[in-house]
C-alpha positions as CSV (number, residue, x, y, z in Angstrom):
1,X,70.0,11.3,32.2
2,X,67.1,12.5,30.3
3,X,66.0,9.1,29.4
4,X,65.6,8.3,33.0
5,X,63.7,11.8,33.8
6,X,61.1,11.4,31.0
7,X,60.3,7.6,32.2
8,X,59.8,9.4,35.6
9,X,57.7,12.3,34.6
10,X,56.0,9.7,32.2
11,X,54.2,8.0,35.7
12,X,52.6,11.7,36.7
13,X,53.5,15.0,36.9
14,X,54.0,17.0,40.5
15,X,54.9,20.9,39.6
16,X,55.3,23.0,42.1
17,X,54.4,26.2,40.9
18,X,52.0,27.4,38.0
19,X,53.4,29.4,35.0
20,X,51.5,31.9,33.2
21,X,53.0,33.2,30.1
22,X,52.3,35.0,26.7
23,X,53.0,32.2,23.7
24,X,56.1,33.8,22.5
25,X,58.5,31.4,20.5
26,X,61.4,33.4,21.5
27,X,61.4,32.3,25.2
28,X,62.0,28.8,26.3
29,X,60.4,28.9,30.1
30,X,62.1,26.3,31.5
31,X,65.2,28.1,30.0
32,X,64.4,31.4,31.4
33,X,63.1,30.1,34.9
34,X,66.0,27.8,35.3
35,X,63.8,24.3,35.8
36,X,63.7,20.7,34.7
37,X,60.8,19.3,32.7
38,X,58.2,18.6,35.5
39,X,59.0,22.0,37.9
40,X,56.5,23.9,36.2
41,X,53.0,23.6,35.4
42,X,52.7,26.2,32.3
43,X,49.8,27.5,30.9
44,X,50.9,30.0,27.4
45,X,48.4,32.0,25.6
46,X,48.8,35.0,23.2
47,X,48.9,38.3,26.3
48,X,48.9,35.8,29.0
49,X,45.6,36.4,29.4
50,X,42.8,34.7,32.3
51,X,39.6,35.9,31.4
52,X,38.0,37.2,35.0
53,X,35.7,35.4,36.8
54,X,32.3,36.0,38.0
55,X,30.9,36.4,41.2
56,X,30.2,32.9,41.4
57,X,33.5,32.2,40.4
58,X,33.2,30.7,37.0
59,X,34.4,32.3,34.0
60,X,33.3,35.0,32.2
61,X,34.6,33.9,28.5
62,X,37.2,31.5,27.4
63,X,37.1,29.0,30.2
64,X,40.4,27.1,29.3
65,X,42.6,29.2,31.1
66,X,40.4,28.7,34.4
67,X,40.4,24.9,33.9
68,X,44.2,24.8,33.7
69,X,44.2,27.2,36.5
70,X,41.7,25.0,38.4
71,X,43.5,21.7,37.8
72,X,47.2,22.9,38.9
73,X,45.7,24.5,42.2
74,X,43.1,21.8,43.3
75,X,44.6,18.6,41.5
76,X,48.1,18.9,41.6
77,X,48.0,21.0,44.3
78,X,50.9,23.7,42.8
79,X,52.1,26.3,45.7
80,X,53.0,29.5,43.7
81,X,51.3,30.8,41.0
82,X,53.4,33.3,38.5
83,X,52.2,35.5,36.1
84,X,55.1,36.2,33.8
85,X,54.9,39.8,31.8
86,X,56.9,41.2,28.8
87,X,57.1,44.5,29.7
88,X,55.8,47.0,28.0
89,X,54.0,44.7,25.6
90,X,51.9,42.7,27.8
91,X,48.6,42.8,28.2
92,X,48.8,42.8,32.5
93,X,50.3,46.6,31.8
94,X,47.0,47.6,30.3
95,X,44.7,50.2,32.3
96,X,41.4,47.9,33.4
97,X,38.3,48.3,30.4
98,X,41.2,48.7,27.4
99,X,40.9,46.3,25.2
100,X,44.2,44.3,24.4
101,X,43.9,44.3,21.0
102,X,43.7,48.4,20.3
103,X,46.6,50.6,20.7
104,X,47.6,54.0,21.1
105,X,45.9,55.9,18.1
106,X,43.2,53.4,17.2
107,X,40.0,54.7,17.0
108,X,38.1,51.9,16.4
């Protein structure tokens, strides 16, 4: 059976939904959300984090997040986008101007 889904996802790719998620060897995400290769689009980065964007819409830093973003909404055309937080150690818990990278006690 997995022979025959990899030729198939080997011809494209059709997700419907767009993953967000901190790079955390611990968690498998199509173990965790339950899908086949080829559900999920998945974008992992250390503290899940999109850089925001301007008012013009283009990013403000790092822009491969955005272009991931970019392609699973307007090229493959994913319907749900999820955002996926460890709670209490992910950056998305963070009050807005802290940086993600200081922590309680830092005075730097």
């Amino acid at each position: 059976m997995a022979r025959e889904t990899f030729a198939r996802l080997a011809l494209g790719q059709n997700p419907d939904v767009l993953f967000i998620a901190c790079s955390d060897s611990r968690v498998a995400i199509n173990v965790f959300a339950s899908t086949e290769p080829g559900d999920l689009f998945v974008v992992r980065n250390p503290g899940n984090i999109v850089s925001p964007a301007a008012a013009d819409g283009f990013s403000v830093a790092d822009e491969s997040e955005a272009a991931a973003i970019e392609f699973a909404v307007g090229m493959l055309k994913v319907r749900d986008i999820i955002a996926l937080s460890w709670i209490p150690l992910s950056v998305l818990t963070l009050p807005m101007g802290t940086s993600p990278f200081s922590f309680p006690g830092d005075r730097g």
